[in-house]
C-alpha positions in Angstrom: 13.4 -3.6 -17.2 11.3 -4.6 -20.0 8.9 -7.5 -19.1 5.4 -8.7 -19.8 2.8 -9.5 -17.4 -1.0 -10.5 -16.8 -1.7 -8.0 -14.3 -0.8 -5.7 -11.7 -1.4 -5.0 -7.4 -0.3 -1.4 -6.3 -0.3 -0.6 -2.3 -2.0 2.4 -2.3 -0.3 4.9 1.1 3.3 5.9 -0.7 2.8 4.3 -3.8 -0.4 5.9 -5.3 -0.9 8.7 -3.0 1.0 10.7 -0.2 -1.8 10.5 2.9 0.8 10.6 5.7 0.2 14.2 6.6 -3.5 13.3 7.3 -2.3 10.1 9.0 -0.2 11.9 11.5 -2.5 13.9 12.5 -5.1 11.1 13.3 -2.5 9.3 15.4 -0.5 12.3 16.9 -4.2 13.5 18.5 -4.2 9.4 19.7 -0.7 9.3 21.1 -1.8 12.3 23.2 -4.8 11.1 24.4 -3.4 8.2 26.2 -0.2 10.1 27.3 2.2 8.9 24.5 2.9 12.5 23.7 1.9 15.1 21.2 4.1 13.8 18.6 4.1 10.4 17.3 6.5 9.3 14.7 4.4 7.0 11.9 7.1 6.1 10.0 8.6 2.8 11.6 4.9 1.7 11.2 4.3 2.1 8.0 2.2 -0.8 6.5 1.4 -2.2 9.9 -2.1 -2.9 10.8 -3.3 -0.4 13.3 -4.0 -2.8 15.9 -0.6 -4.0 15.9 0.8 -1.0 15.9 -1.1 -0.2 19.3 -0.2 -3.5 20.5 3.5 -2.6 20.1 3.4 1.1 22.0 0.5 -0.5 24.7 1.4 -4.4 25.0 -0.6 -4.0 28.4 -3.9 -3.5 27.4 -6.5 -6.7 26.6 -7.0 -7.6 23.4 -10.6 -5.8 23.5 -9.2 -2.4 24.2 -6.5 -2.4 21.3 -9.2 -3.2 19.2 -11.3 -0.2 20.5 -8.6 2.0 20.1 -7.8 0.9 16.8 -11.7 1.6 15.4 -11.3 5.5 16.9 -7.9 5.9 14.7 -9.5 4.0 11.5 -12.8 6.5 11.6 -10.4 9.2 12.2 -8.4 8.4 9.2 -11.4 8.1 7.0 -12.6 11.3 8.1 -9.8 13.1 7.6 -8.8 13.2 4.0 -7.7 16.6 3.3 -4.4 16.3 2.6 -4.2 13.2 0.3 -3.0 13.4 -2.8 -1.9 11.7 -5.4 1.6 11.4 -6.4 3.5 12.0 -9.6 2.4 10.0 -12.2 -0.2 7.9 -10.5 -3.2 8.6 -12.8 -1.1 8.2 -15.6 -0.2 5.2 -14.6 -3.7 4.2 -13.5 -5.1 5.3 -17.2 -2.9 2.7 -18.9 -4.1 -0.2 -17.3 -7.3 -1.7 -18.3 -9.6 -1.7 -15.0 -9.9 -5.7 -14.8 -5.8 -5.8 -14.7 -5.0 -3.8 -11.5 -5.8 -3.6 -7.8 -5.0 -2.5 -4.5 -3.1 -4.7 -1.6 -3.3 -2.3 1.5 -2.9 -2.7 5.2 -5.5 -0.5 5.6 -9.2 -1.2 6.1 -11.4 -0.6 2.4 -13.2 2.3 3.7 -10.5 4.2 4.4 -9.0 3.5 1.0 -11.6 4.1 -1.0 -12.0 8.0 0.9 -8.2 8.2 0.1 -8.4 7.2 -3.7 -11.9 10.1 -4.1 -9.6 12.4 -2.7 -6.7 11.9 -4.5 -9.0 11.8 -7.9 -7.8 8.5 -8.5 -10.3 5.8 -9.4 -11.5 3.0 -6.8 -10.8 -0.9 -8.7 -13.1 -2.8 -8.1 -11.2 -5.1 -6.5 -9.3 -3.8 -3.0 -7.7 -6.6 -1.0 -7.4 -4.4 2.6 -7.0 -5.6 6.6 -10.4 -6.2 6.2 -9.9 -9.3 3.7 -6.8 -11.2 5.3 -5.9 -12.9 8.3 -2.4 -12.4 8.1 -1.0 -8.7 7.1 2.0 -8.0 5.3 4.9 -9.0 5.4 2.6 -12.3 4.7 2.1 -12.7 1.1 -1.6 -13.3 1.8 -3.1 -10.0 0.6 -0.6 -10.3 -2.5 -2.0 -13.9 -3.1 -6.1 -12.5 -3.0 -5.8 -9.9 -5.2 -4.1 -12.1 -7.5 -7.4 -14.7 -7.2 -9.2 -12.4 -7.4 -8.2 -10.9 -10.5 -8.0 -14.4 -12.1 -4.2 -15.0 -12.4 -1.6 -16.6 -10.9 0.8 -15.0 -8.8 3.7 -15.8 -10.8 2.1 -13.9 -14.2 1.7 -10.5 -11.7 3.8 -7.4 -10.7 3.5 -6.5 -7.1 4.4 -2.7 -6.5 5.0 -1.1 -2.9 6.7 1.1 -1.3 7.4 -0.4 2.1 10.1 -3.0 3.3 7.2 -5.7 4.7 5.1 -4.7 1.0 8.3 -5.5 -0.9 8.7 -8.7 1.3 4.7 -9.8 1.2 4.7 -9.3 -2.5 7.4 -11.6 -3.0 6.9 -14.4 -0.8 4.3 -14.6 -3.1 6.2 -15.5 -5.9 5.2 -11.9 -7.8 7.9 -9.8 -9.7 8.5 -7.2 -7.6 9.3 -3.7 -8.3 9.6 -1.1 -4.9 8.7 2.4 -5.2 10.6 5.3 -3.6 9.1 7.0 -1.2 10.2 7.6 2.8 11.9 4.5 2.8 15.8 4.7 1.7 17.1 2.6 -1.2 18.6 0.5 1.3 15.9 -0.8 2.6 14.0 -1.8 -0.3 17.1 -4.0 -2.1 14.5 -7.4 -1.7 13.1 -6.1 -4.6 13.6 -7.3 -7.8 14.0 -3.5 -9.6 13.6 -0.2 -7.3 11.8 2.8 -9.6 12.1 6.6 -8.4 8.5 6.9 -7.7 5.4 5.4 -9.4 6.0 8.0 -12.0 8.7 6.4 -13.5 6.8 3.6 -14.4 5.8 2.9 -17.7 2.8 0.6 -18.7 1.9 -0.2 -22.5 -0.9 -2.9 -23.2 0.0 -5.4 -25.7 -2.0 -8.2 -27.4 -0.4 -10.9 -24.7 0.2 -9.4 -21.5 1.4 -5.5 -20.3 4.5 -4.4 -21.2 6.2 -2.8 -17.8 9.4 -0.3 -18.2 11.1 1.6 -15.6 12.8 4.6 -15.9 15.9 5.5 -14.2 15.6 1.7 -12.2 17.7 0.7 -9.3 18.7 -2.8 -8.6 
């Protein structure tokens, strides 16, 4: 895959860093304070706003008390940052792009992502589209759709990168080339996608007079 476009939206958890040990944590010392057990398994979550995710495992509490929950996870998670890191190839990748052509789609909240980024040593855009941005989380292509605004281009002239089945979806319902990342999620799962890459790292970016050039090593279809 050799194509040419204006700009570029990463999702940051499993696409520029690994911060699920860290996340487990914070929502295994959760589940077990409101008798869900000691270990809580993240991963058909992933991507979900935490509040939703509550709502799923709790559907009896009020709206007021999912929300109240969801604040003690989020300040949790952006306390605990020990763990994060990046993965393979993400500053790389992160160096090629000129600042004003990339951002961040994430479900989760800007403080949080910018902690995670510092952490990782990874530098914080100056444009992050988070939960705290959009109405409607992925799968909606809302977040997708901002960060292109915001950025100044349309969706059509962007590359929307995730690792997730609902990122994959979000970014393109909004009309973005998409390419999915490996990362807990099994190629099967990510076949929406218009090209599949073995990790950010194999992701090449080259900055040409009329747009950036993206290559993929290795790519799946």
């Amino acid at each position: 895959m050799a194509v040419l476009h204006d700009a570029v939206l990463f999702d940051l958890d499993g696409t520029l860093v690994d911060s699920y040990g860290d996340a487990e944590d914070c929502w295994n010392e959760w589940a077990a304070s409101v008798g869900l057990g000691e270990t809580f398994d993240l991963a058909p979550f992933y991507g979900q706003k935490r509040a939703d995710i509550i709502r799923t495992l709790l559907p009896h509490l009020p709206q007021r008390e999912i929300e109240e929950h969801a604040e003690k996870v989020r300040l949790a998670e952006r306390a605990r940052v020990s763990k994060v890191v990046a993965l393979p190839g993400a500053a790389r990748v992160l160096a090629a792009l000129p600042p004003e052509r990339w951002a961040i789609v994430t479900s989760n909240d800007t403080e949080v992502a910018q902690a995670r980024l510092r952490s990782a040593g990874l530098p914080v855009p100056e444009v992050i589209v988070s939960a705290d941005n959009v109405v409607h989380p992925k799968p909606h292509p809302e977040g997708f759709l901002l960060g292109a605004e915001k950025l100044g281009f349309k969706p059509a002239s962007v590359v929307g990168i995730d690792d997730s089945p609902i990122g994959v979806t979000a970014a393109k319902e909004a009309g973005m080339t998409v390419v999915a990342v490996r990362f807990r999620h099994d190629v099967s799962e990510l076949q929406d996608a218009h090209v599949i890459a073995d990790g950010v790292g194999a992701i090449q970016f080259e900055v040409q007079p009329d747009g950036i050039l993206l290559t993929i090593d290795g790519e799946q279809r």
